[in-house]
C-alpha positions in Angstrom: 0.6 28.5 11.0 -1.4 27.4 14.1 -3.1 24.4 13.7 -5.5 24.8 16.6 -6.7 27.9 15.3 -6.5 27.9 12.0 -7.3 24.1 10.8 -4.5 24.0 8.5 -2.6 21.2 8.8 0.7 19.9 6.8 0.6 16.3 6.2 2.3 13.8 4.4 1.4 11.1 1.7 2.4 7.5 1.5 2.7 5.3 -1.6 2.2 1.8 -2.4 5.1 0.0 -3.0 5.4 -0.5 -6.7 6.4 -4.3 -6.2 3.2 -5.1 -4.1 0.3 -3.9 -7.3 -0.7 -7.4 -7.4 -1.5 -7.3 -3.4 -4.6 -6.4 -1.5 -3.9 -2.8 -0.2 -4.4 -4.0 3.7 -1.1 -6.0 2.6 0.9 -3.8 0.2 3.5 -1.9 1.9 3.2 1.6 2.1 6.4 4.5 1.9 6.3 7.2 2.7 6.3 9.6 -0.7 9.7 10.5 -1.8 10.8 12.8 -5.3 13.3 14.7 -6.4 13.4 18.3 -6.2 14.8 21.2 -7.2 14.3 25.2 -6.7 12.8 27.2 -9.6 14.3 30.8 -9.6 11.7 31.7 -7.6 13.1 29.5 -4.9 9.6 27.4 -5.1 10.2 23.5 -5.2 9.6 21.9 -8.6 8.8 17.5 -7.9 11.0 15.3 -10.2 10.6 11.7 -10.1 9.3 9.4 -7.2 11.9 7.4 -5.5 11.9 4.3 -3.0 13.3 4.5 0.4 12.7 2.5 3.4 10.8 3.8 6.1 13.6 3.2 8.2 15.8 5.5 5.8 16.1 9.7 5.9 17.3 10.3 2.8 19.3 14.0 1.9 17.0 16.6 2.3 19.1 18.6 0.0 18.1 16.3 -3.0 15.0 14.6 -1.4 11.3 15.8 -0.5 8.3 14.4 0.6 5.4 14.7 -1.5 3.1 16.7 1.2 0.5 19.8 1.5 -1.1 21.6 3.5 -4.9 20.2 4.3 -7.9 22.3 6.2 -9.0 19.4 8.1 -12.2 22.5 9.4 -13.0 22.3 5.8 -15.9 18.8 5.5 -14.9 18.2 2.0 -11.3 16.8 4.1 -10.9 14.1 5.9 -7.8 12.5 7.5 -7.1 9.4 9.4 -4.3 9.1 11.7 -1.9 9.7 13.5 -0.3 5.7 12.6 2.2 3.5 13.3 3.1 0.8 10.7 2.3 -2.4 11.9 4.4 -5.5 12.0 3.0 -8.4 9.7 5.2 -12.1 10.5 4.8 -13.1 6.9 7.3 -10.9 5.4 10.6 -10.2 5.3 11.3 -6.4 6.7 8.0 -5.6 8.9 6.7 -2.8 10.1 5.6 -1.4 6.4 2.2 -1.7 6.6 -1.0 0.1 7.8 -2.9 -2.0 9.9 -6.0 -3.9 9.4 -8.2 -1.8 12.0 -7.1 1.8 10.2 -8.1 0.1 6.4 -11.6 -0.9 8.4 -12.1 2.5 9.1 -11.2 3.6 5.6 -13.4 1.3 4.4 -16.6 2.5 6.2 -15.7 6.2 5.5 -15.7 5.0 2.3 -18.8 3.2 1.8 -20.5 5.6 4.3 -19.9 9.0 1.3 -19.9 6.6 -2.0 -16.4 6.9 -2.5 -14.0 3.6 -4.0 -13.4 1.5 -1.4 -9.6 -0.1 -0.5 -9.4 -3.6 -1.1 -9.0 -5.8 1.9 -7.8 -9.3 2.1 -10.7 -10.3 4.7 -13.1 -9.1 2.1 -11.9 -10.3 -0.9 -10.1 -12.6 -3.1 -6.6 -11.2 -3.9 -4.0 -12.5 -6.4 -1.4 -14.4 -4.4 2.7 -13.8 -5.7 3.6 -16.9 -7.6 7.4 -15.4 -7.2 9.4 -17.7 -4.7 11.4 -16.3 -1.8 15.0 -16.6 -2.4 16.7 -18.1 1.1 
């Protein structure tokens, strides 16, 4: 495909963290979308179960995919955001997990702007802190 031309592009999805539900989404981490996978006879990819790894971890391609697609971003009823980096937040252990502030912002006001749900952002909003204690 040619992107330029055609408008097709292949993207891929992150995830929140499972550990981070009771977090406001501008400070959950988000993965990238891992499952297993296997070929039907067809040799078509059939998804399995999600599984966690790192950002900083590629895991075996052979076993591993990325849930992904292929989005028409010429087609209005799309929208994307992005290219990213993660950004680095000081108050947690491994940084560089999370989507910054200014990228929920614009989400947010896309959002409001076509009546779609809304993320929920700390500087907007009260958000459950974790009562779990780090372990030194």
């Amino acid at each position: 495909m040619n992107p330029e031309t055609t408008g097709d592009y292949h993207v891929n999805f992150l995830a929140r963290h499972p550990d981070d539900t009771h977090l406001c989404d501008d400070k959950a981490r988000w993965w990238p979308e891992w499952h297993e996978y296997k070929l039907d006879s067809d040799n078509i990819p059939v998804y399995g179960a999600r599984v966690l790894f790192s950002p900083k971890r590629k895991p075996n391609l052979k076993k591993y995919m990325l849930w992904s697609d292929s989005v028409t971003l010429t087609d209005s009823n799309y929208f994307i955001h992005g290219p990213f980096n993660y950004d680095a937040h000081t108050d947690v252990i491994q940084p560089k997990q999370h989507v910054a502030l200014t990228h929920w912002e614009f989400l947010l006001s896309f959002c409001c702007q076509f009546s779609i749900v809304p993320p929920t952002l700390s500087t907007l909003t009260v958000c459950k802190s974790s009562t779990a204690k780090r372990k030194k």
